[in-house]
C-alpha positions in Angstrom: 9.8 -1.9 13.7 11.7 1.5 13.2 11.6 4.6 11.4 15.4 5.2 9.8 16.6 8.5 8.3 19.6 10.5 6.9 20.5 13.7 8.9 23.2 15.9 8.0 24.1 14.7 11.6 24.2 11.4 10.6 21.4 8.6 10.7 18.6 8.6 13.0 16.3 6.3 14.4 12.5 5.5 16.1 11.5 2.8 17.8 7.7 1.7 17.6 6.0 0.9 20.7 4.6 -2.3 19.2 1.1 -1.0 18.2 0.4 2.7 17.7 3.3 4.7 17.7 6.7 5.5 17.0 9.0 7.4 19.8 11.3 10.6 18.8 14.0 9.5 16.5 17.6 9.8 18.2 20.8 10.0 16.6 22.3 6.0 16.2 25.4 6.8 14.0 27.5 9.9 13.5 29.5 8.1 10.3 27.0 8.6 7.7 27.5 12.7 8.5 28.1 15.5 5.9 31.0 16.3 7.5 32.3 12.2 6.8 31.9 13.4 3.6 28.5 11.9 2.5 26.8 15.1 1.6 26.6 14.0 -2.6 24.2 12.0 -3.6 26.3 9.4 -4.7 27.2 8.6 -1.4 23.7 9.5 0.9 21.3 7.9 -2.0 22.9 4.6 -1.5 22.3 4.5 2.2 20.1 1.8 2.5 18.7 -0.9 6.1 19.8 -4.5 5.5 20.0 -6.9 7.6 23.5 -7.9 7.1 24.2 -10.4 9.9 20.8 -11.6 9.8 19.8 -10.9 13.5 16.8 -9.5 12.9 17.8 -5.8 12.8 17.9 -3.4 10.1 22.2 -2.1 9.6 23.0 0.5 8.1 25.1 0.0 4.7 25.9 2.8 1.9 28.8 4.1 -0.8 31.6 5.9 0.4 34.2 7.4 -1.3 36.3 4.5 -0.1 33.8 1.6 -1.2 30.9 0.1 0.6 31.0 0.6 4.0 28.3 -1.2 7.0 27.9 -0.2 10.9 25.8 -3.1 12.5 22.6 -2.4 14.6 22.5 -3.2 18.1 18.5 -3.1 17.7 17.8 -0.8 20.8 19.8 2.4 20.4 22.7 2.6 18.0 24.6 1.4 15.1 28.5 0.2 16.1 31.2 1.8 14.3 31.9 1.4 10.1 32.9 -1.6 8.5 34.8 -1.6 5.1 32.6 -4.3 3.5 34.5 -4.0 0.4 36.5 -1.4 -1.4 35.5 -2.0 -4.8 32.7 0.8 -6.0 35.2 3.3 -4.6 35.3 6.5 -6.6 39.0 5.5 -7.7 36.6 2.8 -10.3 37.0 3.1 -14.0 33.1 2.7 -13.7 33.4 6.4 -12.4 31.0 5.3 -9.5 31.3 8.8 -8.2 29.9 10.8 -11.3 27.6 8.5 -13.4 24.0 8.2 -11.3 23.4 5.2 -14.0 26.0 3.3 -11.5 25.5 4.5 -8.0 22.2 4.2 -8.4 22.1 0.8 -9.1 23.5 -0.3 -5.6 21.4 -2.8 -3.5 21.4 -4.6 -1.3 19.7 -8.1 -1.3 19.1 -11.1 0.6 21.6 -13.9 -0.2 20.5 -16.4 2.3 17.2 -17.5 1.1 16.2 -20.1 -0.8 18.8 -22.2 -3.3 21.1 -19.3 -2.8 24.3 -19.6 -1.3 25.1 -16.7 0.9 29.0 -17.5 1.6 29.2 -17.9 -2.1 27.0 -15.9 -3.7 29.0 -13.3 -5.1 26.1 -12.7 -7.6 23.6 -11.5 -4.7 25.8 -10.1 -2.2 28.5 -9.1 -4.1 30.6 -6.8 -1.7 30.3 -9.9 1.0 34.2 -10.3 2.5 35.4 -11.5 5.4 35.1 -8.1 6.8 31.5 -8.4 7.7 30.4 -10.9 10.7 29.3 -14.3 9.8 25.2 -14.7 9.2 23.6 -16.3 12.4 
């Protein structure tokens, strides 16, 4: 279990100790930054923890102004660098992504592996899912 946040410096992270505590959160990734250009909250309000390559660890996914972008967790100190999931939701959309809060903040990110659903093929539940991101485990 962890404790995950947005910084200005990017996104930081605490480890529990299993049972009653939570050590002091360290910086894991310097890509979701103000500086990267996620300081709008159409970009840092979409930040959100799946697991994305399902090996038990919370990544790190969000919008960007370039699409939907994922670093991966290595589950004991950081997150690796960004991966361009997908390009679509970029603020270039004629869904206007970037200005309308009635899109951005719709963004989630589910669980496409459970159940009847397909994950290679579930465009429905994952919809951003390309060739970019590992394969599931």
């Amino acid at each position: 279990m962890s404790r995950r946040r947005r910084a200005q410096d990017g996104i930081l992270c605490a480890l529990s100790n299993g049972s009653t505590a939570f050590g002091s959160a360290t910086l894991w990734s310097d890509s979701f930054t103000n500086a990267a250009g996620l300081d709008a909250p159409e970009y840092w309000s979409t930040i959100q923890f799946p697991d994305v390559n399902a090996d038990g660890n919370a990544d790190v996914c969000g919008r960007h102004s370039s699409g939907i972008v994922c670093a991966l967790s290595n589950g004991a100190s950081a997150f690796g660098p960004l991966i361009t999931a997908t390009t679509e939701y970029n603020d270039a959309s004629p869904f206007d992504w970037s200005a309308d809060p009635s899109n951005y903040r719709t963004i989630q990110f589910g669980w496409a592996d459970r159940g009847d659903c397909d994950y290679a093929n579930a465009s429905y539940a994952l919809p951003w899912r390309t060739s970019a991101l590992p394969p599931r485990n």
